[in-house]
C-alpha positions as CSV (number, residue, x, y, z in Angstrom):
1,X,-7.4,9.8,-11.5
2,X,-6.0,8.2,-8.7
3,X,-2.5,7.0,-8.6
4,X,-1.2,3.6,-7.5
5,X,0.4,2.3,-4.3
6,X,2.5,-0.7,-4.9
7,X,4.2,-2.2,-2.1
8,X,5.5,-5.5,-0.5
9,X,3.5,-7.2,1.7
10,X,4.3,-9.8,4.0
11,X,1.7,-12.8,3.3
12,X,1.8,-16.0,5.4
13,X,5.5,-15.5,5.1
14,X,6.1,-15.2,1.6
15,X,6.7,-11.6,-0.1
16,X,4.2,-11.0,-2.7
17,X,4.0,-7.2,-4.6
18,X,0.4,-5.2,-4.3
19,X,-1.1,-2.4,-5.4
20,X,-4.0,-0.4,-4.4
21,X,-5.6,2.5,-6.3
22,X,-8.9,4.6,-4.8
23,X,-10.4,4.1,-1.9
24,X,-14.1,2.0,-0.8
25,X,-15.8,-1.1,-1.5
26,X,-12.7,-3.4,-1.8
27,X,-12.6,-5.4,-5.2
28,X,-9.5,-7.4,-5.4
29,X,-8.2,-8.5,-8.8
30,X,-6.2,-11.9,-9.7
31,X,-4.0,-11.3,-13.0
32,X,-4.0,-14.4,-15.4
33,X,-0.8,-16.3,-17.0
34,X,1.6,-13.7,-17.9
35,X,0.3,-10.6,-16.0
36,X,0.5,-9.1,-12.7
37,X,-1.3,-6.2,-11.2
38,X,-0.2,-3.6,-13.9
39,X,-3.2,-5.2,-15.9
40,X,-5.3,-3.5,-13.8
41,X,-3.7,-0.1,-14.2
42,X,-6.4,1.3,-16.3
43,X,-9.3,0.0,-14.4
44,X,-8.2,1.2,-10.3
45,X,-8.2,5.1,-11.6
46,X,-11.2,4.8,-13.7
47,X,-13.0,3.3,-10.6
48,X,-12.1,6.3,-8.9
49,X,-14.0,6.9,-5.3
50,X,-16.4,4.1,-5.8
51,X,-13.5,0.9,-5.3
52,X,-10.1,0.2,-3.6
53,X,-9.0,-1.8,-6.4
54,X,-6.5,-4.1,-4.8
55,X,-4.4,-6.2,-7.2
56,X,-1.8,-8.4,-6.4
57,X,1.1,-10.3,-8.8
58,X,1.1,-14.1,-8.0
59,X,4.5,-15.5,-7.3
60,X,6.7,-15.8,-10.1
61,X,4.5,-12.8,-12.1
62,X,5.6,-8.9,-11.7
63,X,7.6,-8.3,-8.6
64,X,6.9,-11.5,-6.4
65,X,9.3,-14.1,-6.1
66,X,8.5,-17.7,-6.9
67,X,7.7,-20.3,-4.4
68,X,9.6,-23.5,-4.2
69,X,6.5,-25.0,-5.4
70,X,4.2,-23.4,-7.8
71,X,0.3,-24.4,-7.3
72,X,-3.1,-22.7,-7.9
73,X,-3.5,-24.2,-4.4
74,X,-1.0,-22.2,-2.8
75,X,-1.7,-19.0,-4.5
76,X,-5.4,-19.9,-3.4
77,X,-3.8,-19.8,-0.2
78,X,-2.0,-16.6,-0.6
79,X,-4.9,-14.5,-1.5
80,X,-6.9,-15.9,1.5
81,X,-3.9,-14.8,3.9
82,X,-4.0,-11.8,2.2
83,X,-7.4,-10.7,2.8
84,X,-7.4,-11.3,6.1
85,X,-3.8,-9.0,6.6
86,X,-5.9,-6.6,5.2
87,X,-8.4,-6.9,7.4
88,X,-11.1,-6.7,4.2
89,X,-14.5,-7.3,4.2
90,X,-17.4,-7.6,1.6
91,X,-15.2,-7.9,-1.0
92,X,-15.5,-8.4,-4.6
93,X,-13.2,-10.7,-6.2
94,X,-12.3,-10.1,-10.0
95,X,-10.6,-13.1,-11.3
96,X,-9.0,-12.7,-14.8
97,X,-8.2,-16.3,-17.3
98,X,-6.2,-18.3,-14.9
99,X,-6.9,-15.8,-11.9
100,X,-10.8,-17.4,-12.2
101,X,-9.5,-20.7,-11.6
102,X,-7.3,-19.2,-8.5
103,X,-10.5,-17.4,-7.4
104,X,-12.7,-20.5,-7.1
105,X,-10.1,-22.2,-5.4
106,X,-10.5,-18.9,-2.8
107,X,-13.9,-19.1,-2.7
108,X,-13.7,-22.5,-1.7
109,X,-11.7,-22.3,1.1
110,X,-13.1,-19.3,2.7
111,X,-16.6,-19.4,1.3
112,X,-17.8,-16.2,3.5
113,X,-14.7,-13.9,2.0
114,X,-16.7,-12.3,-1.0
115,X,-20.2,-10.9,-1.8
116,X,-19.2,-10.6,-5.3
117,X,-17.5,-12.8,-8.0
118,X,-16.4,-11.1,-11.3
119,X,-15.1,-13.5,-13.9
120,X,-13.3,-12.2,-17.0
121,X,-12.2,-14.2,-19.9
122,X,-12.3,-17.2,-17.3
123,X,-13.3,-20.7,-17.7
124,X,-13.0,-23.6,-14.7
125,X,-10.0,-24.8,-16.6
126,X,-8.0,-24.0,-20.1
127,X,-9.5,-25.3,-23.4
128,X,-7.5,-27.7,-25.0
129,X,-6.2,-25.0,-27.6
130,X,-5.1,-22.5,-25.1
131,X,-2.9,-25.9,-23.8
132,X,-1.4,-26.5,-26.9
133,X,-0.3,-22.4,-27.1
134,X,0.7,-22.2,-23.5
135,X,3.1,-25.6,-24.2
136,X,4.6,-24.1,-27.3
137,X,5.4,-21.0,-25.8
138,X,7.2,-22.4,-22.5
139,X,9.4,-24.6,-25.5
140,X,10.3,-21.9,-27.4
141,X,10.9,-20.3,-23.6
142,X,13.2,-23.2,-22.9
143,X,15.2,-23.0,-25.6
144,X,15.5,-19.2,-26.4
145,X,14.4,-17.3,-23.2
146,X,11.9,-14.6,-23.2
147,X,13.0,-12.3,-25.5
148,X,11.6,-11.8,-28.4
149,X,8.4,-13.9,-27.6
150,X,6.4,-10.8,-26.5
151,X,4.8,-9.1,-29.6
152,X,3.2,-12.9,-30.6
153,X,2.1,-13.5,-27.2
154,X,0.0,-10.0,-26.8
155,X,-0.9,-10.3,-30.5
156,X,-2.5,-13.3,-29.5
157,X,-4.4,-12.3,-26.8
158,X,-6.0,-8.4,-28.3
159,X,-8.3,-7.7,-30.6
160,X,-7.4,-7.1,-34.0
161,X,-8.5,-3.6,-33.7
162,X,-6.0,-3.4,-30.4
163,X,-3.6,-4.5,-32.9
164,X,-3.6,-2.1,-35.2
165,X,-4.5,1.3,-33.1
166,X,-2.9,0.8,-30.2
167,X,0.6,0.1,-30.7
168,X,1.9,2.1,-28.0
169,X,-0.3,-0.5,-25.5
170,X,0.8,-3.9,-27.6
171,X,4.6,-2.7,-27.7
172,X,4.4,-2.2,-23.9
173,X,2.8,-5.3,-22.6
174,X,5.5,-7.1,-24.9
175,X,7.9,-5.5,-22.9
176,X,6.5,-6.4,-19.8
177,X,5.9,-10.0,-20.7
178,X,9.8,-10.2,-22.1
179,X,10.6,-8.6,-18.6
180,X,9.2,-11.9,-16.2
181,X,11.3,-14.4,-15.1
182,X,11.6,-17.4,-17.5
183,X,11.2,-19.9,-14.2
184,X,8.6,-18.2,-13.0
185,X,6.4,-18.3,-15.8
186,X,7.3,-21.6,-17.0
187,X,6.3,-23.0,-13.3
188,X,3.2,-20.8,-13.6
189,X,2.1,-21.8,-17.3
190,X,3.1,-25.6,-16.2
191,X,0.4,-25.4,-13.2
192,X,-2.3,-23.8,-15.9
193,X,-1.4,-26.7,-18.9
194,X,-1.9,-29.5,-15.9
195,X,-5.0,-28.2,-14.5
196,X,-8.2,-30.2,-14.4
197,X,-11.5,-28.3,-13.5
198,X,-12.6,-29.2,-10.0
199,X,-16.5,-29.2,-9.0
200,X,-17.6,-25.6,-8.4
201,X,-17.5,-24.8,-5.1
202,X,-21.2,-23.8,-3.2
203,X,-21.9,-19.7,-5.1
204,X,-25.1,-19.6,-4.6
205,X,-24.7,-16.7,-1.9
206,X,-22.4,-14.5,-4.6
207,X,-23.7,-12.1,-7.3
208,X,-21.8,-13.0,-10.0
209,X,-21.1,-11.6,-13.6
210,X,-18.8,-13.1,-16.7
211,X,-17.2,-10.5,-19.2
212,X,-15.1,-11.9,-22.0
213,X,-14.0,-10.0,-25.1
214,X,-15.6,-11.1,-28.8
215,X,-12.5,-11.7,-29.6
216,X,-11.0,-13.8,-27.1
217,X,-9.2,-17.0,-27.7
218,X,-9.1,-18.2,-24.8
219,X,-12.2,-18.1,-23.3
220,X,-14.7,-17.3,-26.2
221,X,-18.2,-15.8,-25.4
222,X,-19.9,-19.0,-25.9
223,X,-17.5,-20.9,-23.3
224,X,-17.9,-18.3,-21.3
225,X,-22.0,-18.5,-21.6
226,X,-21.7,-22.4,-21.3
227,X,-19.7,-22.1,-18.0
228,X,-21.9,-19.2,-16.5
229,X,-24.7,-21.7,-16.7
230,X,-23.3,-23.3,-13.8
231,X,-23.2,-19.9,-11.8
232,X,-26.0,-18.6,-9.8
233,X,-29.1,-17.4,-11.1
234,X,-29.5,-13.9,-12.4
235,X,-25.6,-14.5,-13.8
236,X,-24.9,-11.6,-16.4
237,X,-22.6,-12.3,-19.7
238,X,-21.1,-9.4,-20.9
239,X,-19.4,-9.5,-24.2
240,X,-17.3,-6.6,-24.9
241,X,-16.7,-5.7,-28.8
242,X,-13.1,-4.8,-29.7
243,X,-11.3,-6.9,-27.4
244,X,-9.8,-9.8,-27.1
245,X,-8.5,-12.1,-23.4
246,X,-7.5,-7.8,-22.2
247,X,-10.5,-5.7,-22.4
248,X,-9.7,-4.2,-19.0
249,X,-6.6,-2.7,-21.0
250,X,-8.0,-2.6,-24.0
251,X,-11.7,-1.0,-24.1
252,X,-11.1,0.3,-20.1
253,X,-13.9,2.3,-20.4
254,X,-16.8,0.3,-21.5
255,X,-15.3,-2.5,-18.9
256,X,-15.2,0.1,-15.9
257,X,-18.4,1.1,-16.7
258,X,-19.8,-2.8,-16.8
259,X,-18.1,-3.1,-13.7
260,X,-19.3,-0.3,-11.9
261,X,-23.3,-1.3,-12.8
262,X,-22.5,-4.1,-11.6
263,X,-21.2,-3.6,-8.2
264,X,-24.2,-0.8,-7.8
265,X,-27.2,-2.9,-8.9
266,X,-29.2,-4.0,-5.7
């Protein structure tokens, strides 16, 4: 196991929060609606030697502090800056719900930046019901504040096998998600509710592989096949039982071990 590094890092001149577990080829993770890198805090150990996982909280998620104005084109930005701070190269880029949305939006501006694109319970933009959930939420967000709003939101978003086992994993992500900043993830769920997919941008030169959960509401395994239609050729959909818009958290395991056969097939 191999503990985490979290830091702040001066990006472009904003202050975002990173950690780093392991050390090798770099895959850097982009948290969806909610998160920050702590969602990866199963996956960076299990990777071990093999990866320096790299995952960052967006402003407004985890430790970063907002910006003045809150757009998937600026976090885009962000991650760019940050790679090249980092001085990273062949990198894989793991984008999770709304962090596969940021990630095309990367991909697009600095085409050459990865080799490999992972998407996980991602889709080019939100379904309609994931809208209508995301709107309630940021009411009920409005008018009482984040507490108390936790246990629904994870319930939501794990499988119903996550829910009954795992309560000591449900009970802290609750925590966590009463924990953000109401602004910041009202700005953040405001940009995600208001996005409209934008043409792919050229992938042909990426391996690429989609992983969703059975269970996922969000982005269920046959959005997820429909989109990865659109992705290069040779474009592997992995649908992990048990789990739901989490599996990195919730079957970490199985999902390491799909990432890993990815990132070592020729």
């Amino acid at each position: 196991m191999t503990a985490s590094a979290g830091q702040f890092v001066d990006v472009a001149g904003d202050r975002v929060y990173v950690q780093e577990w392991g050390v090798g080829q770099p895959l850097l993770c982009l948290h969806g609606l909610g998160g920050g890198g702590h969602f990866f805090s199963a996956l960076g150990p299990l990777l071990g030697d093999r990866c320096r996982t790299i995952a960052m909280d967006f402003p407004g998620s985890g430790f970063s502090p907002r910006l003045s104005i809150t757009t998937f084109d600026a976090f885009a930005d962000l991650v760019v800056a940050l790679v090249s701070g980092l001085k990273l190269a062949n990198v894989t880029l793991l984008g999770h719900s709304m962090g596969t949305i940021v990630a095309l939006e990367v991909i697009r501006r600095s085409p050459t930046l990865a080799t490999r694109f992972i998407v996980v319970g991602g889709l080019p933009e939100p379904p309609g019901t994931a809208r209508d959930r995301v709107s309630a939420r940021v009411a009920a967000i409005k008018a009482h504040g984040m507490r108390g709003l936790g246990a629904d939101a994870i319930a939501g978003n794990v499988s119903a096998r996550t829910n009954s086992a795992r309560p000591e994993l449900t009970g802290l992500l609750a925590r966590l998600f009463e924990l953000q900043g109401a602004d910041g993830y009202i700005a953040t769920a405001d940009a995600l509710t208001g996005w409209t997919a934008r043409p792919l941008p050229p992938l042909d030169h990426l391996k690429c592989l989609a992983i969703t959960g059975e269970e996922d509401r969000y982005a269920a395994p046959d959005a997820v096949r429909r989109f990865a239609r659109d992705l290069p050729d040779g474009t592997s959909v992995q649908v992990l039982r048990d789990c739901g818009h989490l599996p990195f958290l919730e079957q970490p395991a199985a999902f390491a071990t799909t990432v890993e056969q990815f990132l070592t097939a020729v």
